[in-house]
N, C-alpha and C positions, 0 to 999 in steps of 0.2 A: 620415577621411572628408572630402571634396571637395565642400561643396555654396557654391552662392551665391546671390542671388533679384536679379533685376534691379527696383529701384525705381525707379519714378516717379513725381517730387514733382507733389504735388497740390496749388494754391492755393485755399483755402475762409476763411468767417469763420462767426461763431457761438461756441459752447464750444469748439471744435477749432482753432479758427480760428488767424489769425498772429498775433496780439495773446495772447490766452491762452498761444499755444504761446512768446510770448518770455517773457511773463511768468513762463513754468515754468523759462525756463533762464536767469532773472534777471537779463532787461533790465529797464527802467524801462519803466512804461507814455508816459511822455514822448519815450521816445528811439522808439517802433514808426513813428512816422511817418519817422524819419531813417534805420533800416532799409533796406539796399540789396534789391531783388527777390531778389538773388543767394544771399544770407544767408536769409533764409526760406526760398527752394528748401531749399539745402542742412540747415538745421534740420527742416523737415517731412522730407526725404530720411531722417536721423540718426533722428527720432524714429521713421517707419515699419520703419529698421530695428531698432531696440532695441525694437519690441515682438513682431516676427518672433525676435529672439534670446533674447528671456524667454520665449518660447511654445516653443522649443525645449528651453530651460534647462530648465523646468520638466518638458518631454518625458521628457526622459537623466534625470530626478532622480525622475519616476515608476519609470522601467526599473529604474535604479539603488536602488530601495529595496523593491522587491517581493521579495517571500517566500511562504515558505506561508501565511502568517496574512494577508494581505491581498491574494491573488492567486490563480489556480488552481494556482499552482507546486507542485512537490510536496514533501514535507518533505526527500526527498533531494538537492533542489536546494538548500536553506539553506546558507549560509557557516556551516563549521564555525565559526572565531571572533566569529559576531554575536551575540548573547546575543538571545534574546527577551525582551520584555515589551509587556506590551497596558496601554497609556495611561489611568491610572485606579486602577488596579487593584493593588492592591499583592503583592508580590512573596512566594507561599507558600515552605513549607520545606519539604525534599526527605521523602521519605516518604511513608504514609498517611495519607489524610487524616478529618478527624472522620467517623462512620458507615461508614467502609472496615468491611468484615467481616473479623474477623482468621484466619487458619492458621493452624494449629501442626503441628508434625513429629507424624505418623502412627509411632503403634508399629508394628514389624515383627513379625513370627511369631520369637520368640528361639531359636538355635539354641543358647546355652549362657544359664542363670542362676545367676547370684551370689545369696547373700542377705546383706545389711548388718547388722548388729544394733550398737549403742552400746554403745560400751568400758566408758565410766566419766562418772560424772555429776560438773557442778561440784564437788557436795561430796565427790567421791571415793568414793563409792558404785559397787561395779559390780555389782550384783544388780539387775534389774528388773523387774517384773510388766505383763501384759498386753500382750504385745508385740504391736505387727501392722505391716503394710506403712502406711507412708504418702505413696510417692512412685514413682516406677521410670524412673531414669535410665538412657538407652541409647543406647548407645554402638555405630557402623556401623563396621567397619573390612571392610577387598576382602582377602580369602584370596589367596594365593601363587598366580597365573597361572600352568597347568601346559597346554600343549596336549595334546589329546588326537589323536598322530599315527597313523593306521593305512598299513601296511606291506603293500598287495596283490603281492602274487610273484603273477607269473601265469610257468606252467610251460608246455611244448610236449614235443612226443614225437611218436612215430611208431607209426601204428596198428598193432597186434599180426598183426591182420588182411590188410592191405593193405599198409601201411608207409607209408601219405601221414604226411607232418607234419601235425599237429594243435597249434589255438595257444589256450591257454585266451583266452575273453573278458571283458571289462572290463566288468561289471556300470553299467548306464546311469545310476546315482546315484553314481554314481562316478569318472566322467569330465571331470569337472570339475576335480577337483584341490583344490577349496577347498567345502568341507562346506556345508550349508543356514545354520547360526548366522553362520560367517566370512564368507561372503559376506552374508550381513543387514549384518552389522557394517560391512562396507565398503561396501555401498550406503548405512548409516545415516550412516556417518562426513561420506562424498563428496555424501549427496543430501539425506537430510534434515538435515544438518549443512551445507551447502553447501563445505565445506575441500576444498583443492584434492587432486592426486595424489599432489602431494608431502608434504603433509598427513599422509594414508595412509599412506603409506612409512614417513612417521617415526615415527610411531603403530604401526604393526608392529613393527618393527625397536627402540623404546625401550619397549614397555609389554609386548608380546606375542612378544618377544624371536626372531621370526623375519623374514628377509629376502623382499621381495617386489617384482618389478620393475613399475617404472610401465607395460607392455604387460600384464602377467597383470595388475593392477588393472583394466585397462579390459577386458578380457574378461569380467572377475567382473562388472564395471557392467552390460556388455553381457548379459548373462543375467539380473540383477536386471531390468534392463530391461526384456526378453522376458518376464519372471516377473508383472510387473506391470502390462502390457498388458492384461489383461483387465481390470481392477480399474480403468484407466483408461476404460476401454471404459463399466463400467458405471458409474462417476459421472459421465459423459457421461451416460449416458439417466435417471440418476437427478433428476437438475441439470434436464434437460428435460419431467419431469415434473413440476416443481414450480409451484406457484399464482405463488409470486413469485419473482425472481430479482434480484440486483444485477449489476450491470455495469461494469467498466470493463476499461483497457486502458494501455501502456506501451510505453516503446520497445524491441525487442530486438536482437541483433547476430549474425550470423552470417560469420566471418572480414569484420568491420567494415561490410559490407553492412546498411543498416536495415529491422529484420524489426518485427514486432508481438505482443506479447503478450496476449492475450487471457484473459477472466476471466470467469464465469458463477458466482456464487457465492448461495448463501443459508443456511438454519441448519442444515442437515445436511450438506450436500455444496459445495467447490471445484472448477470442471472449467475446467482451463487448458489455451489450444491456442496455438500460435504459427505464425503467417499472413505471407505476405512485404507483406501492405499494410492499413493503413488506411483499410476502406473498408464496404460494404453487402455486397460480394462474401464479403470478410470473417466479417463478424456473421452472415450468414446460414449458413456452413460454421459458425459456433459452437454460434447456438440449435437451427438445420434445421427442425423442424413443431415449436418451442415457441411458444404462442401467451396466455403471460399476461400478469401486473404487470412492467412494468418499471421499477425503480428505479436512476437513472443519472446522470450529469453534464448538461450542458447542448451536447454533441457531437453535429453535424448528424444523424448516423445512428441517433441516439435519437429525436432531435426526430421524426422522422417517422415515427414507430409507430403505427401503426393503431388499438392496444389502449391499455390503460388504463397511464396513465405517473406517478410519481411523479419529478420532476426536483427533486436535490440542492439541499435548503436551505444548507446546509453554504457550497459552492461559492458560493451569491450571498449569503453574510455574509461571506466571505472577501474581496467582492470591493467588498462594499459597505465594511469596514472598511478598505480601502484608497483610496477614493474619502474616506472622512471623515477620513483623515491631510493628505489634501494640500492645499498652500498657499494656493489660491485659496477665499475665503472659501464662494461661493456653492456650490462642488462640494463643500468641508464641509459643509456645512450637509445636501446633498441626503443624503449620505453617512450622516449621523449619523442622520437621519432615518429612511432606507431601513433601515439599519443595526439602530434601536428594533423598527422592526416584521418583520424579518424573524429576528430573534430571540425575541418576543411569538409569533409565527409556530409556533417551531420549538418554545416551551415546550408550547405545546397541545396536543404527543403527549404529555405529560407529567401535564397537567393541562388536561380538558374544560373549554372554555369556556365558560358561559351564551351562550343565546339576544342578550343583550343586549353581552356583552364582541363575540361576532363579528361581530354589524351594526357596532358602533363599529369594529373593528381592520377591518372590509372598507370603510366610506366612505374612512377614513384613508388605504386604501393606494390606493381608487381616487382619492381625490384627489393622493396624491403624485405616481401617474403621470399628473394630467389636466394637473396647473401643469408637470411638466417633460418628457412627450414630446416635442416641438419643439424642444426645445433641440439646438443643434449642437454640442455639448463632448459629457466625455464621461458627463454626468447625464443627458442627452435619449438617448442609448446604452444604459445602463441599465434607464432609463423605458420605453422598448419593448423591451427583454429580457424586462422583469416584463410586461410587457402581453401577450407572445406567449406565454409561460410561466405566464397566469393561471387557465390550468384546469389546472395540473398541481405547482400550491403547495401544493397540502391532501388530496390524495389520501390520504394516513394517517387523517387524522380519518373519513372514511365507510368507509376497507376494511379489513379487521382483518390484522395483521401486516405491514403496509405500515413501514417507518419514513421518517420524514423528509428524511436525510441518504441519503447511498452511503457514509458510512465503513467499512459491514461489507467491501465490495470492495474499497476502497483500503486496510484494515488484513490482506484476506486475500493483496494483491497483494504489500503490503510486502516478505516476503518474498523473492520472485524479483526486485525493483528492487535489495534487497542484494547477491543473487546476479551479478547485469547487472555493478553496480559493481567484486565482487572478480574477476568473472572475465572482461569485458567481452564477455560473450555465449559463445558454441561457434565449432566451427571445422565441422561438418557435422550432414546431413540426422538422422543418427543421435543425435548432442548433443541438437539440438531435442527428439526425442522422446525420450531422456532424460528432460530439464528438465519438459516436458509432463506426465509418467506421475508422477514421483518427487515433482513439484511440489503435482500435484495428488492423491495419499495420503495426502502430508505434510500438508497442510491440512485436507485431509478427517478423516483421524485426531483432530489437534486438537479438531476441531468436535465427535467422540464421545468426546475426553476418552480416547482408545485407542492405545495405544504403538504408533508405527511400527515399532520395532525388531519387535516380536512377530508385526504383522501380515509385515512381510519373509521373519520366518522361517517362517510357516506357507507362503505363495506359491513361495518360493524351493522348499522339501520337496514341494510338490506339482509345480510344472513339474519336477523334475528326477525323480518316480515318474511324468509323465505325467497325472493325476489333475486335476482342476477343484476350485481352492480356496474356501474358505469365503467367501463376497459377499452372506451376508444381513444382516450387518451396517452395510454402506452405505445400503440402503434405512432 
């Protein structure tokens, strides 16, 4: 990068002055009078440029260390090799942590039992009294994959009658080629597993010992696809009946063109659409006549919602802990500050505060922002961030199921940003609505704790008899 700033020395006295300014670069105050004009030009010149180069420095070294934890970046942006840690704080050990509630593997329905009984006791006794169970180890193993292949001969002949050729027909669940369960399995593999075609193939051909070429996969997708249209359809209106919703959004790629992904989620339903822009034009084709809670980032086309907003604490701790990292004392300071109470903030969904903790935590924050909205850096940027976004900090605490943050959207969107990475978006119209339907089951499913694979194969058995499949489940 090519930049330069033309300076012009400025002669002044005072603290700034030319006497101070030799004294910094270690004349004597004796010798400032024998100082040629020359020499001070070019000193005030030097010093006004080394403080233009340390405000730069400091620029690239902001860019330069931003992450998810102190930025709006997203975790997919993180340098695989930077290790996280947050300053303070010591460093946990992998696993659960204290009060985590534990799992344990679920007995299955047994299709064969053993029963154990004790050979022989230390003392060589092998007689014992009162026997009974006191344990039941089990053991899962996957039976010998057999496919189950059906063989239709269709026959022709000539009417007895007339003598036309007649040609038997191909029963319309049948035409496919690949059964309701196989086709699940490879929409489950390709969509809600995200793995690629090739993926499939291998997976056919090394587990389920038959070959299958990368065109018939994307056929079977293509029908999954059709199959589960509806189901998209209806977590679309379900999504837009909802009191609350979260929001966000991401980039997408269509043969490397930037598309937009879109995300409408809350505790039952995900409803993902993908749009060629980032815009109102946008959001509006997402929600159409939904008119609730929105809970979102701090993205212009949020800001301006009419109705009632919750805007992401999450987001201005991230952002505030990146302002309390950097070098300059006084933007620490605001940083650590903002930092306290927008954390204090966010514990409150947690734990009601008395009448008296939130008058004290509201003068606090109005005075944080009264000492540094003025400012020109970027603490006085901040300070009127929080002042334009000061009726939409606390919206949790007065409306019930509000939460604080947007993490439920950026943890549903997760997801499809993996997907973006290993496959770097689609190559057509058709992909997109793929990604959109498949995306959003998959999540949706999750949220009821309900096997995609299962829901696939009941969709797929019904579009292929014609039939309207089971959707009361979404609601």
């Amino acid at each position: 990068m090519n930049w330069s700033v033309k300076i012009k020395p400025k002669r002044e006295c005072g603290p700034m002055g030319d006497g101070n300014l030799l004294l910094h670069y270690g004349i004597a105050e004796e010798d400032v009078a024998r100082t040629p004009a020359s020499v001070l030009d070019l000193l005030l010149a030097l010093q006004q440029e080394n403080l233009l180069l340390k405000k730069r420095l400091d620029e690239l070294e902001v860019k330069l260390n931003k992450d998810s934890s102190n930025s709006s970046k997203p975790p997919s942006s993180d340098k695989p090799y930077k290790k996280k840690s947050i300053k303070g704080e010591k460093e946990s050990r992998a696993g659960a942590k204290k009060g985590h509630k534990g799992h344990r593997q679920v007995l299955l329905e047994p299709t064969k039992t053993e029963e154990l009984k004790p050979q022989v006791c230390s003392c060589g006794c092998t007689d014992f009294l009162n026997l009974q169970p006191y344990y039941t180890h089990q053991q899962i193993e996957l039976p010998e994959i057999k496919l189950d292949v059906l063989h239709l001969i269709l026959h022709k002949g000539q009417c007895a009658q007339c003598g036309k050729l007649t040609k038997a027909i191909l029963p319309q669940e049948h035409r496919p080629g690949y059964g309701p369960r196989m086709s699940a399995l490879i929409g489950e593999i390709a969509g809600a597993q995200g793995d690629s075609r090739t993926i499939v193939q291998s997976f056919c051909g090394a587990v389920l010992g038959f070959h299958i070429s990368l065109g018939a996969i994307q056929k079977v997708l293509d029908r999954v696809s059709d199959a589960i249209r509806i189901h998209h359809e209806r977590i679309g209106e379900v999504a837009r009946q909802s009191r609350v919703n979260h929001f966000d959004e991401t980039p997408w790629y269509r043969n490397g063109a930037l598309q937009w992904l879109w995300v409408m989620a809350n505790a039952t339903c995900a409803f993902f659409l993908i749009h060629p822009n980032r815009s109102k034009e946008a959001f509006l084709s997402l929600i159409k006549d939904w008119e609730g809670i929105l809970v979102s980032d701090g993205y212009g086309v949020y800001r301006k919602w009419v109705g009632l907003r919750q805007t992401c604490l999450a987001h201005l701790i991230r952002d505030a802990t990146g302002l309390s990292q950097r070098t300059d004392p006084e933007l620490a300071k605001f940083g650590t500050w903002a930092l306290k109470e927008l954390r204090r903030l966010c514990h409150m969904a947690h734990e009601t505060p008395t009448i008296g903790e939130w008058r004290a935590f509201y003068a606090r924050l109005l005075h944080l922002i009264s000492l540094n909205h003025e400012r020109k850096d970027d603490a006085g940027r901040f300070a009127r961030r929080l002042r334009r976004e000061l009726d939409f900090l606390w919206l949790f605490l007065v409306e019930q199921g509000v939460s604080p943050t947007n993490n439920h959207a950026e943890r549903v969107l997760r997801y499809a940003v993996l997907w973006r990475k290993r496959s770097q978006g689609t190559s057509s119209e058709k992909g997109d609505r793929w990604v959109e339907r498949i995306v959003s089951l998959r999540q949706t499913c999750r949220l009821h704790s309900k096997s995609t694979f299962n829901v696939l194969v009941e969709a797929i058995t019904s579009h292929f008899r014609g039939e309207k499949p089971d959707l009361s489940w979404i609601a």
